[in-house]
C-alpha positions as CSV (number, residue, x, y, z in Angstrom):
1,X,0.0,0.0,0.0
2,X,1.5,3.5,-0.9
3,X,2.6,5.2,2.7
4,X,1.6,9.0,1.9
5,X,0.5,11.6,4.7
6,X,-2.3,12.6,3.2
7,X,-2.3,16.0,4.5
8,X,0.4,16.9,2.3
9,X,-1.1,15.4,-0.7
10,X,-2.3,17.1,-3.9
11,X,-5.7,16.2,-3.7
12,X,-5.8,17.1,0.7
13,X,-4.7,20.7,-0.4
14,X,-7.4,20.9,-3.0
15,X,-10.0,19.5,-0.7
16,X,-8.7,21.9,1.6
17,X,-9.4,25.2,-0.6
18,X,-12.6,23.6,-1.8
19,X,-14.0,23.4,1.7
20,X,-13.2,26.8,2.3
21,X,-15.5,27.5,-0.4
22,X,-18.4,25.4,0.4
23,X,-18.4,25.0,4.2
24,X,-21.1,27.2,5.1
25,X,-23.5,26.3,1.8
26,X,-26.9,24.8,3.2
27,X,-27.8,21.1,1.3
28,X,-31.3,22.8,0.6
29,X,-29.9,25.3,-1.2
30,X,-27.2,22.4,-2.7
31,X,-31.1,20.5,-3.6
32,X,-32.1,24.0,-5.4
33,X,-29.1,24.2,-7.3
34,X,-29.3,21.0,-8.7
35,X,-32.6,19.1,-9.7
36,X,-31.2,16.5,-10.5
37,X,-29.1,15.7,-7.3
38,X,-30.6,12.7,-5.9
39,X,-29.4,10.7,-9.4
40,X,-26.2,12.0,-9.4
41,X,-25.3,10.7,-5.4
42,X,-27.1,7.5,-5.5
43,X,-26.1,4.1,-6.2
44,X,-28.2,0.9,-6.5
45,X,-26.9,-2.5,-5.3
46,X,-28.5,-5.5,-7.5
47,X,-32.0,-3.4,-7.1
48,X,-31.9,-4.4,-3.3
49,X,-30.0,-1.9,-1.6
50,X,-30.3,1.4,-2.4
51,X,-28.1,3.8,-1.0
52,X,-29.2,7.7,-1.4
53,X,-25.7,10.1,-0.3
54,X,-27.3,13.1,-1.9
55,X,-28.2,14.5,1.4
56,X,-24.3,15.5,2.3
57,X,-22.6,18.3,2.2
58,X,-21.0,17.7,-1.2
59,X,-20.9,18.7,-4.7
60,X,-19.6,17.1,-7.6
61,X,-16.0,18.6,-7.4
62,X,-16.3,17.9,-3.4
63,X,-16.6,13.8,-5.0
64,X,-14.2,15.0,-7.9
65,X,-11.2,15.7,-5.3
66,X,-12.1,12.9,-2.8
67,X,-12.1,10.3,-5.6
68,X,-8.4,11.9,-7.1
69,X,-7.2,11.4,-3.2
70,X,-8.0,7.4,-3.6
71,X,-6.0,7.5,-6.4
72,X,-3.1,9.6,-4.8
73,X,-3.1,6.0,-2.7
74,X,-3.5,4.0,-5.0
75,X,-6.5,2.3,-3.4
76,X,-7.2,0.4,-6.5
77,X,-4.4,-1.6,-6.3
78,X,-4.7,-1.8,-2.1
79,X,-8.2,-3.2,-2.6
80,X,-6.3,-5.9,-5.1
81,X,-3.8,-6.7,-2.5
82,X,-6.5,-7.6,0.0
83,X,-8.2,-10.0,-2.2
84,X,-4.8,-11.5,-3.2
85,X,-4.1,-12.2,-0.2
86,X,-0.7,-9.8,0.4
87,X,0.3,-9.1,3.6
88,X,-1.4,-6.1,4.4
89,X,-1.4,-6.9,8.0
90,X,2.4,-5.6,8.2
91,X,2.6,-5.0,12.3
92,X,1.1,-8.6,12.5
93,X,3.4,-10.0,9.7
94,X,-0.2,-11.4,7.8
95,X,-2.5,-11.5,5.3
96,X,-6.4,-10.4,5.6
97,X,-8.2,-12.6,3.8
98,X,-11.9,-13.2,5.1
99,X,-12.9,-12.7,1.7
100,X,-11.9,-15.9,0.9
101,X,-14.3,-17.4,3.4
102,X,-17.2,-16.1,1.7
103,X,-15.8,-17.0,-1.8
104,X,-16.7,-21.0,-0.9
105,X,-17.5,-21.6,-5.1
106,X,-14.4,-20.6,-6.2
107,X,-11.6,-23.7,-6.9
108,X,-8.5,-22.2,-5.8
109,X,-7.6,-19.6,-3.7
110,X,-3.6,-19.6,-3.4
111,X,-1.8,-18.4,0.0
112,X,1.9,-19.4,0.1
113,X,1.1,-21.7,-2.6
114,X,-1.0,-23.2,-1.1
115,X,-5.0,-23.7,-2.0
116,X,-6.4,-22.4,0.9
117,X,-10.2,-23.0,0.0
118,X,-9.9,-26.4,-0.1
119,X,-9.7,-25.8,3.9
120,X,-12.3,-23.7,3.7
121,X,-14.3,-25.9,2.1
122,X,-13.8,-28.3,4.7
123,X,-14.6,-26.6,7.1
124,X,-17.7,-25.5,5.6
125,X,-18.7,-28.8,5.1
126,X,-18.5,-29.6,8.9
127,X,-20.4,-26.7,9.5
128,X,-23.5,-27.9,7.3
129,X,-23.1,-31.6,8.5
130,X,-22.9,-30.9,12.5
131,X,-25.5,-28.0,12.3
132,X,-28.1,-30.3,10.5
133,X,-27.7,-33.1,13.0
134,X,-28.4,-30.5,15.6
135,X,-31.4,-28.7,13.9
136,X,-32.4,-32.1,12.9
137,X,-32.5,-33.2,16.4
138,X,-30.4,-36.5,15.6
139,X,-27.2,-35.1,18.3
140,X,-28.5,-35.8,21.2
141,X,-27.0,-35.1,24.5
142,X,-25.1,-37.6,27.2
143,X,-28.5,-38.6,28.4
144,X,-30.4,-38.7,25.3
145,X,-32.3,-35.3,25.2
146,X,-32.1,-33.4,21.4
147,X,-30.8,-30.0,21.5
148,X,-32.6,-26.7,22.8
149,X,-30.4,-24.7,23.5
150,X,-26.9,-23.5,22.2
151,X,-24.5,-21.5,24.5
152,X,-22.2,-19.3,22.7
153,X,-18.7,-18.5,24.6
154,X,-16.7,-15.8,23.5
155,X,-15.9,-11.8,23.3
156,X,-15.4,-9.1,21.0
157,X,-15.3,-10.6,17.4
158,X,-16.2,-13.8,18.6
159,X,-19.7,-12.7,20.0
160,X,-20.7,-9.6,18.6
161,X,-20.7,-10.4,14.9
162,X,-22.9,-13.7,15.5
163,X,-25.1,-12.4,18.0
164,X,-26.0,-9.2,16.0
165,X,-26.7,-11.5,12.9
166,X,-28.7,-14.1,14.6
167,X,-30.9,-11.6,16.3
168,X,-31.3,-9.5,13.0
169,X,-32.0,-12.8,11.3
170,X,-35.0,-14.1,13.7
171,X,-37.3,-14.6,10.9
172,X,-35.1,-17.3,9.5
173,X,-34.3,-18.8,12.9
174,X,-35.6,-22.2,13.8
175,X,-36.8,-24.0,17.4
176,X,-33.1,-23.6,18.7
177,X,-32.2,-20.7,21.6
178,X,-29.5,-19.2,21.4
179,X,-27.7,-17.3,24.4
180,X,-24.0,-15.2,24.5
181,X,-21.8,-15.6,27.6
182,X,-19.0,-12.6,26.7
183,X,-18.4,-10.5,29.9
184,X,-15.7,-11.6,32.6
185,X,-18.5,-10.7,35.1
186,X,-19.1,-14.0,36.6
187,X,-23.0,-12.8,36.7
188,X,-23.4,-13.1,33.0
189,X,-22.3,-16.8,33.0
190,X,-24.6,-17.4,36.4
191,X,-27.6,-16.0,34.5
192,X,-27.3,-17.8,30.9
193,X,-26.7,-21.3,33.3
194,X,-30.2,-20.3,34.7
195,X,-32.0,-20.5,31.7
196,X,-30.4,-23.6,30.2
197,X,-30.8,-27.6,30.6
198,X,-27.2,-28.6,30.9
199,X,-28.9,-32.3,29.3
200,X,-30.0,-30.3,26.1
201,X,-27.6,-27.8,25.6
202,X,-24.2,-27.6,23.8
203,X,-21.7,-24.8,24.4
204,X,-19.5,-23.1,21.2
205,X,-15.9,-21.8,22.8
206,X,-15.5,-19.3,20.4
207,X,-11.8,-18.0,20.6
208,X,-8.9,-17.7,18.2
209,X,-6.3,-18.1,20.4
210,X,-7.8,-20.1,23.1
211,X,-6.2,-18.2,25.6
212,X,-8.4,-14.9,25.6
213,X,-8.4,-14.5,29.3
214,X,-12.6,-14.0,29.2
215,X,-13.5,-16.4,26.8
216,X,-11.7,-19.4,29.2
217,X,-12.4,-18.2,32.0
218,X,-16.0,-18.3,31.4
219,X,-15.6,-21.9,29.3
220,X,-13.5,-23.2,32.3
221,X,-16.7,-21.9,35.0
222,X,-19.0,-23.8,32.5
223,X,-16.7,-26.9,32.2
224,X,-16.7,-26.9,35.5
225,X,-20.4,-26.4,36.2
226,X,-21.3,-29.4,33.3
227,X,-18.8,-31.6,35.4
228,X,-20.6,-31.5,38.8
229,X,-23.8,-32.6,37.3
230,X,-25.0,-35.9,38.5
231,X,-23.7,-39.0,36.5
232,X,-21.5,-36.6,34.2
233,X,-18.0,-38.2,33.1
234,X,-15.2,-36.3,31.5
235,X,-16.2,-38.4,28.0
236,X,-19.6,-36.8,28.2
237,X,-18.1,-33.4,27.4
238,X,-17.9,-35.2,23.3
239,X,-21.5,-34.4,23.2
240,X,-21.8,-30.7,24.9
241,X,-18.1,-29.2,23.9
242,X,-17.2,-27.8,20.7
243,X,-14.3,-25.1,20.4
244,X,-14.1,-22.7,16.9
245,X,-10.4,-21.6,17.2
246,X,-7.1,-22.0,15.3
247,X,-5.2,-23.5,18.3
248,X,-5.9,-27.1,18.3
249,X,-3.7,-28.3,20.9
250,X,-5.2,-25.7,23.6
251,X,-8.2,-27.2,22.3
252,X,-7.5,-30.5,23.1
253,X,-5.8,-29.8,26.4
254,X,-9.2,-28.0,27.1
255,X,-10.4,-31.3,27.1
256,X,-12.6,-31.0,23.6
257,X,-12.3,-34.2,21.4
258,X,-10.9,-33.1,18.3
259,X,-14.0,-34.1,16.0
260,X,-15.7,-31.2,17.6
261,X,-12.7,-28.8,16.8
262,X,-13.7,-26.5,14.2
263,X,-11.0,-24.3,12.5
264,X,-10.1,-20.9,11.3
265,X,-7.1,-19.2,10.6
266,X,-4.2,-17.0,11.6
267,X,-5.6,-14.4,8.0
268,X,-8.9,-14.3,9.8
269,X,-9.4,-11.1,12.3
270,X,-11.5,-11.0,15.3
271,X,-13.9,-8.8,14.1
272,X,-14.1,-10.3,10.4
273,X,-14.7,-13.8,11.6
274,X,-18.5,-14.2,11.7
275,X,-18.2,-15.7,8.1
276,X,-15.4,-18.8,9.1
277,X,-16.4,-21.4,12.0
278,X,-17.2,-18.4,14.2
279,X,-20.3,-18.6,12.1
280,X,-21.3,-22.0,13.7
281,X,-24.3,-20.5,15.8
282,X,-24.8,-18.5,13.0
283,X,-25.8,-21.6,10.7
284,X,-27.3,-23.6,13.9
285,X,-29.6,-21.0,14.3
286,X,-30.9,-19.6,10.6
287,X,-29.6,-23.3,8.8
288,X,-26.7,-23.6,6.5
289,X,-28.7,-22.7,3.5
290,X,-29.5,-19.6,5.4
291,X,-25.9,-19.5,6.5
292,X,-24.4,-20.1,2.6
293,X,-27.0,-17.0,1.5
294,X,-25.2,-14.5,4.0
295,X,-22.1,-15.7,2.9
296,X,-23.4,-15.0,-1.0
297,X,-24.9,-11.8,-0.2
298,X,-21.0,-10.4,1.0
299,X,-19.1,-12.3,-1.8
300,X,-21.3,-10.3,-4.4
301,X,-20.5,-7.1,-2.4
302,X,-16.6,-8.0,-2.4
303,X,-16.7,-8.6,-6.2
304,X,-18.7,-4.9,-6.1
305,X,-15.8,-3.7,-4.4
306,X,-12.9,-5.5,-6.1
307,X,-14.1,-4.6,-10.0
308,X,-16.2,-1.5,-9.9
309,X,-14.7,1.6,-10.7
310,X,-14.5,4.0,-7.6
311,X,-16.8,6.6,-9.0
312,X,-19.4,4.0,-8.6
313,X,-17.9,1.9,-5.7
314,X,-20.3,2.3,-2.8
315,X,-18.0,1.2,-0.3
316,X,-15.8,3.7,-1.5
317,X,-17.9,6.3,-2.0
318,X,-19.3,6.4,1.6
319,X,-16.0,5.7,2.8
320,X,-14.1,9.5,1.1
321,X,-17.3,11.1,2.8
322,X,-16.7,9.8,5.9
323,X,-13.3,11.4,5.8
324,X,-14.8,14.3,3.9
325,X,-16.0,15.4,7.3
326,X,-14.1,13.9,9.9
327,X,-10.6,15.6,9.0
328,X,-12.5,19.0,7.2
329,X,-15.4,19.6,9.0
330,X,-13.4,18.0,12.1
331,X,-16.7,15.9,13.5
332,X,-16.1,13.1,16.0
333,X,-19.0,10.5,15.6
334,X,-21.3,9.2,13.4
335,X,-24.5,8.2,14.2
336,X,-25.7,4.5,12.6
337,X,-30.2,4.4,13.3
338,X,-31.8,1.3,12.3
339,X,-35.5,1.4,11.7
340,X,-36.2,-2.2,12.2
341,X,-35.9,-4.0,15.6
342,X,-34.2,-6.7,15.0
343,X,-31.0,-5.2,13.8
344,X,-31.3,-3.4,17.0
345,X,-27.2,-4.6,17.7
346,X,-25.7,-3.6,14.6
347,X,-24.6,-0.1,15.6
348,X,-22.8,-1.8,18.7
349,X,-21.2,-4.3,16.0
350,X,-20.1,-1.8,13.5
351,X,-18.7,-0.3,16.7
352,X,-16.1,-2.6,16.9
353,X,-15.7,-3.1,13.3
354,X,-14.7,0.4,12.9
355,X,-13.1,1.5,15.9
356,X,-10.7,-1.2,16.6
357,X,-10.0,-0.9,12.8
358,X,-9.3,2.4,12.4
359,X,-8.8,3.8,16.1
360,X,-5.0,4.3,15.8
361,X,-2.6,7.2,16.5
362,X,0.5,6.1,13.9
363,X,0.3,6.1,10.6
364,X,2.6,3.4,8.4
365,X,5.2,5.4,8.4
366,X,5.7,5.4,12.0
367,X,4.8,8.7,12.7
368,X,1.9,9.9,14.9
369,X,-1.1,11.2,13.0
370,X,-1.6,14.8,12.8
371,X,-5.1,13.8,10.9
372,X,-8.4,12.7,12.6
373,X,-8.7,8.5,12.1
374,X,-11.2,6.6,13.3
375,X,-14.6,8.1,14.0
376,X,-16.8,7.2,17.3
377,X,-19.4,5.1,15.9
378,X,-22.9,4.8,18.2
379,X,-26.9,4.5,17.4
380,X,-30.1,3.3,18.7
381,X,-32.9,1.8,16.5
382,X,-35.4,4.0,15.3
383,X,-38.2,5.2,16.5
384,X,-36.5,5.2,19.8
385,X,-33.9,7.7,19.5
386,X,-36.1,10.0,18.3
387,X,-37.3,10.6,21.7
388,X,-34.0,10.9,23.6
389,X,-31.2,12.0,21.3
390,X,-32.3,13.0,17.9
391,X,-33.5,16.4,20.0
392,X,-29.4,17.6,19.8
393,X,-29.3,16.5,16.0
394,X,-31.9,18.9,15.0
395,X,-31.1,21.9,17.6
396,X,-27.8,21.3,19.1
397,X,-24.1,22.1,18.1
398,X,-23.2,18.9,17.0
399,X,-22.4,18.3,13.5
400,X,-23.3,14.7,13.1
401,X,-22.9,12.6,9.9
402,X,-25.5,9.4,10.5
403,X,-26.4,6.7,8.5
404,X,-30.2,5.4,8.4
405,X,-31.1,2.5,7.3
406,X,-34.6,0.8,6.6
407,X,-36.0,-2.4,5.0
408,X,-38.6,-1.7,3.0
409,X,-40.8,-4.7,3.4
410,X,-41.1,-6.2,7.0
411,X,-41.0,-9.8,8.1
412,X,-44.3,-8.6,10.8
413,X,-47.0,-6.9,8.7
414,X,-49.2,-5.7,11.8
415,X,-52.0,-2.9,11.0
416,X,-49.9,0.1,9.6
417,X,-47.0,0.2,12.1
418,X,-44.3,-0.2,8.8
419,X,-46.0,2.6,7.3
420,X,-45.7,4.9,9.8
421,X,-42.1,3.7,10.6
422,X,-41.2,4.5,7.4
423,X,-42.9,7.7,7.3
424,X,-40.8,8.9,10.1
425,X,-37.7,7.6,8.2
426,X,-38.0,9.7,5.7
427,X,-39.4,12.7,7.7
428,X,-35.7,13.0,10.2
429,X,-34.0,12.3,7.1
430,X,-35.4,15.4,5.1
431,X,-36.2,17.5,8.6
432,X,-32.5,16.9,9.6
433,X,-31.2,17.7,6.1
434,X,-33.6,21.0,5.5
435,X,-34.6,21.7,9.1
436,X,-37.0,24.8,9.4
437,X,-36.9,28.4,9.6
438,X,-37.5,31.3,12.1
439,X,-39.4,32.4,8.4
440,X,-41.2,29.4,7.6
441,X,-42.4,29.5,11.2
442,X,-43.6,33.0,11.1
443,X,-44.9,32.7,7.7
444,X,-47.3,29.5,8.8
445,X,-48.4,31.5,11.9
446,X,-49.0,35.0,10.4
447,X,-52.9,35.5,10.7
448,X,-52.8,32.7,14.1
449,X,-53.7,34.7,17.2
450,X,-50.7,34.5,19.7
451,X,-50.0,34.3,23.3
452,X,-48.2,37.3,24.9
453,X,-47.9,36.4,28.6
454,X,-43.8,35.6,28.0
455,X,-42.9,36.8,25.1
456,X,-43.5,40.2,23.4
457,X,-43.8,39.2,19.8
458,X,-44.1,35.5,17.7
459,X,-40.4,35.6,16.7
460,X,-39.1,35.7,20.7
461,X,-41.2,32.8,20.6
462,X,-40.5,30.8,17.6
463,X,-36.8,31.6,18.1
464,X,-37.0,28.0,19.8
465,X,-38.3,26.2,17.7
466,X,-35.8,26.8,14.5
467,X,-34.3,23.7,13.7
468,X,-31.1,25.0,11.1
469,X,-30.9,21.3,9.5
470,X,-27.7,21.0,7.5
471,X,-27.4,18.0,9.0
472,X,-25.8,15.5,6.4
473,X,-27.2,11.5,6.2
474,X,-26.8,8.7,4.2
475,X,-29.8,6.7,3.8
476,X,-30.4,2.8,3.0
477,X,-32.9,1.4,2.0
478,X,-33.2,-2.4,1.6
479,X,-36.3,-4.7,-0.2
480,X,-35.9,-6.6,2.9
481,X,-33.8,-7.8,5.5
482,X,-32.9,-11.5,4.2
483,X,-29.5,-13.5,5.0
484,X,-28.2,-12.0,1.8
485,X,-29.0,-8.5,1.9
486,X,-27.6,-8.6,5.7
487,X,-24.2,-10.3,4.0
488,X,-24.0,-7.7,1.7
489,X,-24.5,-4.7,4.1
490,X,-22.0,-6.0,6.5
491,X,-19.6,-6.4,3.7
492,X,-20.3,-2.7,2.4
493,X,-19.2,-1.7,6.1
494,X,-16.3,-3.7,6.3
495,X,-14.8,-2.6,2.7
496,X,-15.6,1.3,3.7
497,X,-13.9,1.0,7.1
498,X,-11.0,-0.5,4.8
499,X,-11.2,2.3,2.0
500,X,-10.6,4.7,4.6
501,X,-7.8,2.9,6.6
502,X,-5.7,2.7,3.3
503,X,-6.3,6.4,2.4
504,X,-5.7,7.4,6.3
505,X,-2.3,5.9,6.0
506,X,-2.8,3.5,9.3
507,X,-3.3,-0.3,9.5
508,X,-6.8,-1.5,10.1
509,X,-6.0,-5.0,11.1
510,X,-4.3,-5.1,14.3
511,X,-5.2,-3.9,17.5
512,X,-2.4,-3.2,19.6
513,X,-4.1,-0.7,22.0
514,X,-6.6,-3.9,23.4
515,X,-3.3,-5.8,24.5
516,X,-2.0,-2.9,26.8
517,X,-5.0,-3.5,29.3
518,X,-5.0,-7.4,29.2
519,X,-1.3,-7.1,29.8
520,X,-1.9,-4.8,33.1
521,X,-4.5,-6.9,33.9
522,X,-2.4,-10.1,34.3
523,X,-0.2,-8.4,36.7
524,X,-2.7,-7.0,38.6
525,X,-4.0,-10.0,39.3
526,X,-1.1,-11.3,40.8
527,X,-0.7,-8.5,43.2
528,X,-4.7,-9.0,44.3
529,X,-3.8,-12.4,45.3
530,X,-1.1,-11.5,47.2
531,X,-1.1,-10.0,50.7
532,X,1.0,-7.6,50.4
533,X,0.2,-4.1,50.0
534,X,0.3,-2.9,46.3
535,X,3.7,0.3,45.7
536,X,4.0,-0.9,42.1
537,X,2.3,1.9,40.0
538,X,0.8,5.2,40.3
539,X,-0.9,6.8,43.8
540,X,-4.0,6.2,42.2
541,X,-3.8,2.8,41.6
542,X,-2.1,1.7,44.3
543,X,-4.1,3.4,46.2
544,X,-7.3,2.2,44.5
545,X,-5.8,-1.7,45.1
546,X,-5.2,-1.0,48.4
547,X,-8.4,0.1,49.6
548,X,-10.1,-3.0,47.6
549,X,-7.7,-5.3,49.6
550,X,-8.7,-3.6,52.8
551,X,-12.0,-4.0,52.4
């Protein structure tokens, strides 16, 4: 990848004189400029996603510059070394290839010289075989009893990416339940053991490295718990343990039997794992056809990404706007509001996605950033947030790029309620993009009589009611939320988050800044074992570990 500050590009120093120029233009008046704005910034996906970026504060020379700055960086050929499997990952000496798990048709898929998807293949073949045994209700546990219930043990990329697509997928889901055990808080494992029939339930250790302090401590309290059950033996564990890692041998010294070791690979991130054997409670819960569907759904947005040019690449496209105003305009977050219930996690997901991808301070040159990276990513599903936050979108003095997103047909036609969801979709889009005038106000209430108790004339009043708009969105909307539409979105997120990454000059794929605390953590719990009083660190901490070990 080409190693460029990008302040001190070309294209940066245009973009910088151009925003100069159009910082302070309104997007109504960009709309009355330009009739024909919405088919200029909007881009169809296979006639199932539609994605409408005409409500930004851009013009066609803002898009002009933006796209010359991808080429500055050569993101073309940075996209091709992805898919080719190069080793992009340069801190972690690897290649990022979870394309490739989504690519299951294709023969060969060379890394090192060797065919890597006939693993994959493999792999996916275990996954349909031991998922349609479960679903069929032929595993049965040590004392007979089909499966229920399926625990899922793991943090991070390991829980968050399955979780958010089994929960968005609930239409497709069949008789299983399905419950996450992530946090190190002993009361998250106590409460999911509540709910569950040890006799009926089998438990996924989801971790790449087996060692993820969390993840085993929580499998080792559940090992533990499974053991003391009346008439349990060690061999039982064959029909209740599986593990989805690449470390086999912790596996096995785990005490899980090697058929029920399912593999992925060093090339496979955390957070980018939900399509390898992460993806096992995936498929138990929706079915592998289901399963295959969401892999199909991203494979056609990779080949979208890979061979369209970037003046048409939505992944691209969204991604030079979301730099557009997070190093020129100099906002923070971006807001992502889901108007449909059960995607009511994938804010929290692309939270991760995105901010342990780009949330870095040196670029790959080795020097620290003087440029903003990654953005804070939150969002609540819609209609909720419109009563709690949407109040400083429209009125406060926050500039907040969001993304809202919205099937069009829903899986629970009750009375009118999609209607009316959709009605207010389109209504914060347009009222946060156009807002409403101290004039429009006046001009609506000119011959309405008016109360004068507090305020001497209507304008005092309606002063507080302006809502300036000018607030830029990106709105998606989807026929429906299917296994294959979800695949494709979450790809679409994945390749901007990358887009961005290259052009910010950083690397996406490691995560250096999560070891720090897991490293502290190990020592500190040494010292809180000990007696002794802690004098190792700061007067805070110390201080802090000696009053717990008081107490």
């Amino acid at each position: 990848m080409k190693n460029l500050n990008p302040t001190s590009t070309l294209s940066w120093k245009k973009l910088n004189k151009h925003f100069l120029k159009i910082r302070n233009i309104h997007i109504k008046d960009l709309f009355q400029k330009d009739i024909n704005r919405f088919k200029k910034f909007s881009l169809n996906f296979k006639n199932l996603i539609l994605i409408d970026y005409s409500k930004n504060r851009i013009t066609e020379k803002t898009i002009k510059y933006l796209l010359n700055l991808a080429q500055e960086f050569h993101l073309e050929q940075a996209i091709k070394s992805m898919f080719n499997g190069d080793y992009i990952n340069v801190t972690e000496n690897k290649p990022v290839l979870h394309t490739a798990l989504r690519d299951f048709k294709k023969k060969k898929i060379f890394l090192n010289n060797v065919n890597i998807s006939i693993s994959i293949n493999e792999v996916l073949e275990k996954i349909k075989d031991f998922s349609s045994k479960v679903i069929s209700q032929e595993w049965r546990g040590y004392t007979g009893k089909y499966i229920t219930d399926v625990v899922n043990i793991g943090i991070g990329g390991s829980n968050l990416g399955p979780e958010m697509v089994i929960e968005s997928l609930t239409p497709y889901k069949n008789h299983l339940n399905f419950h996450f055990i992530s946090n190190l808080d002993g009361t998250h494992v106590i409460e999911v053991l509540k709910k569950v029939n040890i006799e009926s339930t089998i438990f996924l250790i989801s971790s790449k490295t087996f060692t993820t302090q969390e993840t085993m401590t929580n499998a080792l309290t559940v090992k533990n718990f499974f053991l003391k059950q009346p008439k349990v033996s060690l061999s039982d564990m064959s029909k209740h343990f599986f593990a989805l890692s690449m470390n086999e041998k912790a596996v096995i010294k785990f005490g899980i039997i090697k058929e029920n070791f399912f593999p992925f690979w060093d090339w496979v991130g955390g957070r980018y794992s939900l399509w390898s054997s992460v993806g096992l409670s995936i498929a138990l819960s929706i079915g592998y056809k289901n399963f295959s569907l969401l892999l199909k759904g991203a494979h056609d947005m990779d080949n979208h990404f890979l061979h369209t040019p970037l003046n048409k690449n939505i992944p691209v496209l969204l991604g030079l706007i979301g730099l557009w105003y997070s190093n020129f305009f100099h906002t923070e977050t971006e807001g992502v509001f889901v108007y449909d219930q059960y995607m009511n996690k994938f804010a929290k997901f692309l939270q991760q996605t995105c901010m342990e991808s780009n949330g870095k301070r040196v670029d790959r040159n080795r020097k620290i950033v003087s440029w903003q990276t990654g953005s804070i990513i939150w969002g609540e599903p819609g209609t909720n947030g419109q009563h709690s936050f949407y109040q400083l979108l429209h009125q406060g003095t926050k500039l907040i790029p969001s993304d809202f997103i919205i099937p069009m047909k829903t899986h629970n036609k009750i009375n009118n309620h999609h209607l009316k969801l959709l009605s207010h979709f389109f209504a914060q889009t347009r009222s946060l993009a156009f807002g409403k005038s101290l004039q429009d106000f006046l001009h609506e209430n000119k011959n309405k009589s008016f109360f004068k108790k507090r305020f001497k004339n209507k304008k005092d009043f309606f002063i507080y009611q302006v809502c300036p708009g000018n607030q830029p969105t990106n709105s998606f909307l989807l026929r429906k939320i299917t296994p294959y539409t979800l695949g494709a979105l979450i790809a679409l997120f994945e390749h901007k988050i990358f887009t961005q990454g290259v052009i910010l000059n950083i690397y996406s794929f490691d995560q250096w800044g999560v070891e720090l605390g897991k490293s502290i953590a190990k020592d500190v719990l040494s010292i809180l074992k000990s007696k002794d009083l802690c004098t190792k660190y700061d007067s805070s901490t110390n201080s802090l570990i000696n009053f717990y070990k008081k107490f």
